[in-house]
KEZA-316298 format. One record per atom (N, C-alpha, C): residue number from 1; residue in one letter; atom name; x, y, z. Coordinates in nm, 4 decimals. Atoms other than C-alpha are relative to their C-alpha. Layout:
R   n res atom       xx       yy       zz
R NUM   A   CA        X        Y        Z
...
***
This chain:
R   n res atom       xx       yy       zz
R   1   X    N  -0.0102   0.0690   0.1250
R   1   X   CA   0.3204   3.9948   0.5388
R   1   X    C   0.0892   0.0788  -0.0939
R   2   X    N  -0.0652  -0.0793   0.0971
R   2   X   CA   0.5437   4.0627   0.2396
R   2   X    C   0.0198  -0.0689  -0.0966
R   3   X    N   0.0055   0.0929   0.1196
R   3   X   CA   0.6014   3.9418  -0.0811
R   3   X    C   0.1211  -0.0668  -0.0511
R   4   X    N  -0.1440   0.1037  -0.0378
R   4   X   CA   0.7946   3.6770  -0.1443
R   4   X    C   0.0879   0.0357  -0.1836
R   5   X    N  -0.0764  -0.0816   0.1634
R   5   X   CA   1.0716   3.7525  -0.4702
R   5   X    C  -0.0104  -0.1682  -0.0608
R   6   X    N   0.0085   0.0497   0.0936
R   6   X   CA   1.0619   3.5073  -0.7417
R   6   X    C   0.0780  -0.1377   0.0057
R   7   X    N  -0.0722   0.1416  -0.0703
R   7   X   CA   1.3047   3.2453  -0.5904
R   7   X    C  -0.0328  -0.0799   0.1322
R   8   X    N   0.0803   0.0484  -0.0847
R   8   X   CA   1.1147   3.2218  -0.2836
R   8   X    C  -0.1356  -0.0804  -0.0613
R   9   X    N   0.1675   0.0361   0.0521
R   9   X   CA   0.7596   3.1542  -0.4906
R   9   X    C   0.0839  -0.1153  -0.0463
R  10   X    N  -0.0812   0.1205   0.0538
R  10   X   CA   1.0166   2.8757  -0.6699
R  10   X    C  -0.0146  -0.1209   0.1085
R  11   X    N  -0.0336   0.0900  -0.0775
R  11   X   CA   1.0961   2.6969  -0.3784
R  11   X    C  -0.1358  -0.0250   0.1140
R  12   X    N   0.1216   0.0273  -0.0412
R  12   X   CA   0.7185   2.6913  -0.2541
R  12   X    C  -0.0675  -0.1814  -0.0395
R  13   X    N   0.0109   0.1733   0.0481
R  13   X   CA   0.6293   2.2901  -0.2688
R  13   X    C  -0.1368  -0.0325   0.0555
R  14   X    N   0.1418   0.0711  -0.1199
R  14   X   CA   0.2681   2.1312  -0.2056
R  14   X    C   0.0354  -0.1343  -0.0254
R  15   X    N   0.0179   0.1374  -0.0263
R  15   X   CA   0.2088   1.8235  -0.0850
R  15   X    C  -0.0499  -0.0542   0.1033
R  16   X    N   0.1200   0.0540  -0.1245
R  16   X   CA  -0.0574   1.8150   0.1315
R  16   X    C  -0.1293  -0.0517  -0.0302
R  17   X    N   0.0543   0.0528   0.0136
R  17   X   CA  -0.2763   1.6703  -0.0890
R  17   X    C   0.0156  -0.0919   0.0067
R  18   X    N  -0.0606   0.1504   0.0027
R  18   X   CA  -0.0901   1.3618  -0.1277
R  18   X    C  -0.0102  -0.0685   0.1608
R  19   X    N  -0.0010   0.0628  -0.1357
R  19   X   CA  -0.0823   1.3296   0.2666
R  19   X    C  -0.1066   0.0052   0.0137
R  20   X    N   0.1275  -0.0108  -0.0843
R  20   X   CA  -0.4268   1.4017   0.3221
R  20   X    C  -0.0214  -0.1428  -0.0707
R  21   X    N   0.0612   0.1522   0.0552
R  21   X   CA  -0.5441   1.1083   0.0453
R  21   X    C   0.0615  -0.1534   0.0837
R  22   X    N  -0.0078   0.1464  -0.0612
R  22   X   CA  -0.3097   0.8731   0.2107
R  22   X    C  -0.0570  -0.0242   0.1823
R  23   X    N   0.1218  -0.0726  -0.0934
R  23   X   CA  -0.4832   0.9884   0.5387
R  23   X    C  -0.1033  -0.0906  -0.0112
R  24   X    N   0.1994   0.0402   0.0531
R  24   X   CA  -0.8283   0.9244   0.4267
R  24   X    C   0.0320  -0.1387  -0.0503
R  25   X    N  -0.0077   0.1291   0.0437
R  25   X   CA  -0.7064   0.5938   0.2899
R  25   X    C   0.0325  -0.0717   0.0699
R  26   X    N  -0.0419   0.1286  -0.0846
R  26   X   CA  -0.5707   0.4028   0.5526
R  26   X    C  -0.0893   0.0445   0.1459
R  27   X    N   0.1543   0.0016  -0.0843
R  27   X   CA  -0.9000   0.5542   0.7916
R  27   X    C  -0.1008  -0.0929  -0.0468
R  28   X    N   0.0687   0.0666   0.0912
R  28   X   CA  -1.1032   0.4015   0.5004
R  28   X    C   0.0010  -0.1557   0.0259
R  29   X    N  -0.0886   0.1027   0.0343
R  29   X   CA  -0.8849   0.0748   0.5057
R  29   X    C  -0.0446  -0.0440   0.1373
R  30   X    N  -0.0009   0.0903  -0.1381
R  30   X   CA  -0.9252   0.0338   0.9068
R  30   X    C  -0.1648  -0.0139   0.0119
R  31   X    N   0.1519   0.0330  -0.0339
R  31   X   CA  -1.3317   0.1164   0.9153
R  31   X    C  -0.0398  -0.1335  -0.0645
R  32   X    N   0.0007   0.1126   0.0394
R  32   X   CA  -1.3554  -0.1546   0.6602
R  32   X    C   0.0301  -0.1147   0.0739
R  33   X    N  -0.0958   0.1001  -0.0492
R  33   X   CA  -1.0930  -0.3728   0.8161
R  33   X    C  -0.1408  -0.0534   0.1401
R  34   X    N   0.0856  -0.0220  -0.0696
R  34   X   CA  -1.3583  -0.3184   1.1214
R  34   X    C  -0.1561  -0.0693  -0.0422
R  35   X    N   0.1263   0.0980   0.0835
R  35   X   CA  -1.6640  -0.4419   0.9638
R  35   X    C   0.0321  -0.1394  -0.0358
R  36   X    N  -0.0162   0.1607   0.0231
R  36   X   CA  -1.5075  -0.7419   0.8193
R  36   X    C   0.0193  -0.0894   0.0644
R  37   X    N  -0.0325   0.0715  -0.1253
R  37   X   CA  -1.3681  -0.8568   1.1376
R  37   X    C  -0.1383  -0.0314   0.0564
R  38   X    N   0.1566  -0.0085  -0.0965
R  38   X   CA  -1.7638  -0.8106   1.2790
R  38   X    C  -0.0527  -0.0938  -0.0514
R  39   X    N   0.0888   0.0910   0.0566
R  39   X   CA  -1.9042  -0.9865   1.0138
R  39   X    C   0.0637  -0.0918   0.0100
R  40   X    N  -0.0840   0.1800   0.0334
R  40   X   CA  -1.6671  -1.3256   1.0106
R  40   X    C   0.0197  -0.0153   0.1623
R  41   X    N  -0.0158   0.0673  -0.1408
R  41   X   CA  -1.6242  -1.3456   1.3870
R  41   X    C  -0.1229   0.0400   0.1082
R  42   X    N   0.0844  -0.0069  -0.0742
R  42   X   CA  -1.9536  -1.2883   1.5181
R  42   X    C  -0.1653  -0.0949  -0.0875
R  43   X    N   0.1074   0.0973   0.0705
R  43   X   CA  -2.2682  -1.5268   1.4663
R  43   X    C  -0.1457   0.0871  -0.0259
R  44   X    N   0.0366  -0.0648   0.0577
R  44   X   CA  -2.5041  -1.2201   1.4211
R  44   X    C   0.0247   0.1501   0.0655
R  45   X    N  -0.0210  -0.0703  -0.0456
R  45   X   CA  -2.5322  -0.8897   1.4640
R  45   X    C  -0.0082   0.1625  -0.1228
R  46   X    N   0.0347  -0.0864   0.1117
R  46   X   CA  -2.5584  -0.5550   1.2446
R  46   X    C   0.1309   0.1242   0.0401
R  47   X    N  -0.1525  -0.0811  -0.0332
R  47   X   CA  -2.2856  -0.2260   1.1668
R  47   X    C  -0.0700   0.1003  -0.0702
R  48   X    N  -0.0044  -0.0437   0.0813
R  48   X   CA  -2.3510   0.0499   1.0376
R  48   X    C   0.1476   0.0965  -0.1004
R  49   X    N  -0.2120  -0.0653   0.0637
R  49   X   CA  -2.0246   0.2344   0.8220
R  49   X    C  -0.0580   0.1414  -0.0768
R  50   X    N   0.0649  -0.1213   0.0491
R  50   X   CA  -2.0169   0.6265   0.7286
R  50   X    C  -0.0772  -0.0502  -0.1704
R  51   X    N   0.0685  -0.0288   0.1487
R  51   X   CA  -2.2317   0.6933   0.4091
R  51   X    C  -0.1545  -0.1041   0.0116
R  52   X    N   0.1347   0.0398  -0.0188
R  52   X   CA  -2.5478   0.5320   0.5444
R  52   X    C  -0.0587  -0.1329  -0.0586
R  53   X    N   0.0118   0.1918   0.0132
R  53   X   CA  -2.4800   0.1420   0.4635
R  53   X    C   0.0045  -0.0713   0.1204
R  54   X    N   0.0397   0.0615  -0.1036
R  54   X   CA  -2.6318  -0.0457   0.6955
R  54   X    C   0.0205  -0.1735  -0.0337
R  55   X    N  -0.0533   0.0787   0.0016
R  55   X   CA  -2.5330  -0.4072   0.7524
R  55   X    C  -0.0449  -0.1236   0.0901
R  56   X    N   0.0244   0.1334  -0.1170
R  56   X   CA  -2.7230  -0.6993   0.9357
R  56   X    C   0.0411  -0.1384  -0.0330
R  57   X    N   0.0249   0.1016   0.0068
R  57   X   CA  -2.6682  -1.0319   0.9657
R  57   X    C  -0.0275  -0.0881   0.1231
R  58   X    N   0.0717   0.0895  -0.0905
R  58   X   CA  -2.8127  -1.3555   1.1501
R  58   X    C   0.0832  -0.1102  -0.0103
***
């Protein structure tokens, strides 16, 4: 390791938050997508989806 001089620390860029959220958002987007498809094309049946929402219908 060594330390970086003052034009190096400059040209240091994040932007890996921005990729992770869109990430997590279009995972989000398909589990959903997933459920909705279950519920409208099936005549019953139950789902559950992370965060402990559970989902039946008849």
């Amino acid at each position: 390791m060594k330390t970086l001089s003052a034009y190096e620390c400059s040209q240091i860029k994040g932007g890996e938050i921005i990729t992770l959220t869109a990430v997590m958002a279009v995972v989000i987007i398909a589990v959903m997508a997933v459920v909705v498809y279950r519920l409208f094309m099936s005549k019953e049946g139950s789902t559950t989806i992370p965060g402990g929402f559970k989902f039946t219908w008849e």
